[in-house]
N, C-alpha and C positions, 0 to 999 in steps of 0.2 A: 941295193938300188931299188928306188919306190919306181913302179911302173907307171906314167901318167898317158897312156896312149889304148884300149885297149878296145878287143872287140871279141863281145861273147855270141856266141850261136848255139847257145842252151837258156832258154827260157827262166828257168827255177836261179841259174847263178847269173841271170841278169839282173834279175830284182834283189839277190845279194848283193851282187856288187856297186849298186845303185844304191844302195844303201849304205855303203860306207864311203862312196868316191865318184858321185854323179859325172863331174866335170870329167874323171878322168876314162871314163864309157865314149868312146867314140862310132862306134858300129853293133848294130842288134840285130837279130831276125824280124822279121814280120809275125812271127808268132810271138816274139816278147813282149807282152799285151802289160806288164807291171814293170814297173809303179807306172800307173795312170800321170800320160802327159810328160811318158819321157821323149826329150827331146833326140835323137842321132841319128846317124845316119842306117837304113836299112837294106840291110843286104843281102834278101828273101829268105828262102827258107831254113830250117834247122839240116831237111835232107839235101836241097839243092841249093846251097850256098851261093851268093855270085861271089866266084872268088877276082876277077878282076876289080869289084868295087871295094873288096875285103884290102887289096894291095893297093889299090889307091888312097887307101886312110893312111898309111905307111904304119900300122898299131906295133907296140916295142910286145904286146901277147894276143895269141889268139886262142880263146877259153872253149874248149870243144870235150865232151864226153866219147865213151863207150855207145852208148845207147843211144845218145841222139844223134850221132852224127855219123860219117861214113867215113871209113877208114882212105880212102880213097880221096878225099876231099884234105882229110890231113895230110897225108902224103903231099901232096901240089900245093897244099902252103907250104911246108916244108921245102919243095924242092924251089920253091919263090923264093927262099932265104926268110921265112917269117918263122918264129917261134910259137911254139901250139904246144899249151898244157892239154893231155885230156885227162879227165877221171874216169874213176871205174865205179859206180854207186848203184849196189845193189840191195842195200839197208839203209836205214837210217843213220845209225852210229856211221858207218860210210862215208855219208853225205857229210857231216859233223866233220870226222878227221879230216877228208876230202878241203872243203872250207879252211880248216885249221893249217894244213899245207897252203894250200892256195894264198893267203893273206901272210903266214907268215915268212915261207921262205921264197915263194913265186911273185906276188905282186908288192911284196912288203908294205902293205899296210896294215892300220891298226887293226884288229879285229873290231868288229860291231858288237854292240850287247849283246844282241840277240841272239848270237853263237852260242855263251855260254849260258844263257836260260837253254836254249834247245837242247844240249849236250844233257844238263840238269833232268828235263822233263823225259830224255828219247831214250837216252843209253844206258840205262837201267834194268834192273832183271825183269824179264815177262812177266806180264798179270797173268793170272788165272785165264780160261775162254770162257765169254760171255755166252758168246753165239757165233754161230757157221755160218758164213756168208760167199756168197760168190758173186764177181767183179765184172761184170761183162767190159769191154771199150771199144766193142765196136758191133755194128749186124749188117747183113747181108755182105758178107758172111761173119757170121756172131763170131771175134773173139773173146775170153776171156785172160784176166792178169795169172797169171801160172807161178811155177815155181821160181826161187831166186829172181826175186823183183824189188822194188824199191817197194811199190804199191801194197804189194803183198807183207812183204816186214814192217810197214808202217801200220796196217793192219792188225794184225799180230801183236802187236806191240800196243794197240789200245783193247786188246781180250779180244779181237776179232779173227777164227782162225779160219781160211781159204780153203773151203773145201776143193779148190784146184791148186793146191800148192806143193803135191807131187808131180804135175803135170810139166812138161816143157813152159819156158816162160811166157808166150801168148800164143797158147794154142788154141786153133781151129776147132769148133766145137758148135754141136745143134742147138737148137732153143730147147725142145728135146732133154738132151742131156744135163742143160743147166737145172731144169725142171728137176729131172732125177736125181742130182746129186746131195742132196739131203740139207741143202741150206738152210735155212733159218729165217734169211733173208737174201735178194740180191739186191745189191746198192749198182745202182744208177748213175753214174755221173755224168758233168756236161761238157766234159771232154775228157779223148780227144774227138769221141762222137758225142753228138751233141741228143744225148736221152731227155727224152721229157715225158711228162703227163701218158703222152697217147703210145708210148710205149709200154707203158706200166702191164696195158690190158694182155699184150701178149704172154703173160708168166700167171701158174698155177700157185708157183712160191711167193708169199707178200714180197712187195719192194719201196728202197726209199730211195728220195732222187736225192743224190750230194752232190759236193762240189766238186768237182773236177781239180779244181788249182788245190783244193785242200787234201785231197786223195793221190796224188799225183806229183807233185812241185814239192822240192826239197829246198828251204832259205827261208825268208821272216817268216814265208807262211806256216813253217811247224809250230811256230806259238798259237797263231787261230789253229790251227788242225786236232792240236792238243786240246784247247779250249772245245772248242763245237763238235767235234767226229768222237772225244773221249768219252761226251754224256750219254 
């Protein structure tokens, strides 16, 4: 059965699945910012769902994570009578099989190209480490990407290795400490805090500003991520 009803509240498999079946996307968050100029209906946040506006689309799935989403918010679609895939994506390769369920036995549709370029470029054996880096996403109070993260194994995975990747997955941590940890670099991005320029000055250790959606977002954007974050 191809699902033609549906509505995601994860950002990264919004822009996938808009990518293979726009018409059949009926309900986004307000954070699903891609593909630019999608049209449906929104039903605020990834954390605070409106789930009455979710149950008025009447969707035949509702596409929800681990991570982005509250267990609690599944549950009450559930107990509505609505069907909620969630995934658990803690790497790359993850994300890839993640996708490859999703399309083939849950929404039945075709898979997109881009699946299997990403699977080609991602899930491959580790490069070498280039350079040590560490991730802040957020300040006052600074967090950074920790260990068992998406961010962090995408990282990893282009020779980038987290010098907080023994750490809890976003843990609490000084400017301080980031300083001290021996990076190389801290990369910047512009979300889910939005780092820029006049951040920079705060850190002893050089830094670069990235992109947020390409650091972060799992779906077509590992083809740019690969491209631009690998050089």
């Amino acid at each position: 059965m191809s699902r033609s009803r549906v509505v995601s509240l994860v950002p990264s498999i919004t822009e996938a699945l808009a990518s293979a079946r726009p018409d059949a996307l009926v309900g986004a968050t307000d954070w699903c910012t891609h593909p630019e100029g999608l049209e449906v209906t929104r039903v605020r946040g990834t954390k605070n769902p409106d789930l009455a506006a979710i149950r008025a689309l009447s969707p035949d799935l509702v596409v929800t994570t681990k991570e982005e989403n509250r267990e609690l918010d599944v549950r009450r679609l559930r107990a509505a009578g609505l069907e909620v895939w969630v995934g658990d994506i803690e790497t790359v390769p993850d994300a890839v099989a993640a996708y490859e369920e999703l399309f083939d036995d849950v929404l039945g549709w075709e898979r997109p190209a881009w699946l299997a370029t990403a699977r080609e470029l991602w899930c491959g054996p580790l490069p070498p480490v280039s350079r040590r880096v560490a991730i802040p996403i957020w300040r006052d109070p600074w967090m950074v990407v920790g260990g068992r993260t998406f961010t962090g194994d995408l990282a990893r995975r282009l020779g980038l290795e987290n010098v907080f990747g023994s750490a809890e997955r976003y843990p609490h941590i000084s400017l301080e400490e980031i300083d001290a940890a021996g990076a190389d670099v801290v990369l910047l991005p512009d979300e889910p805090y939005v780092f820029t320029d006049a951040d920079r000055a705060a850190f002893s250790t050089p830094t670069e500003l990235v992109s947020g959606r390409l650091l972060t977002w799992y779906g077509p954007s590992l083809l740019e991520a690969h491209a631009s974050l690998g050089r």
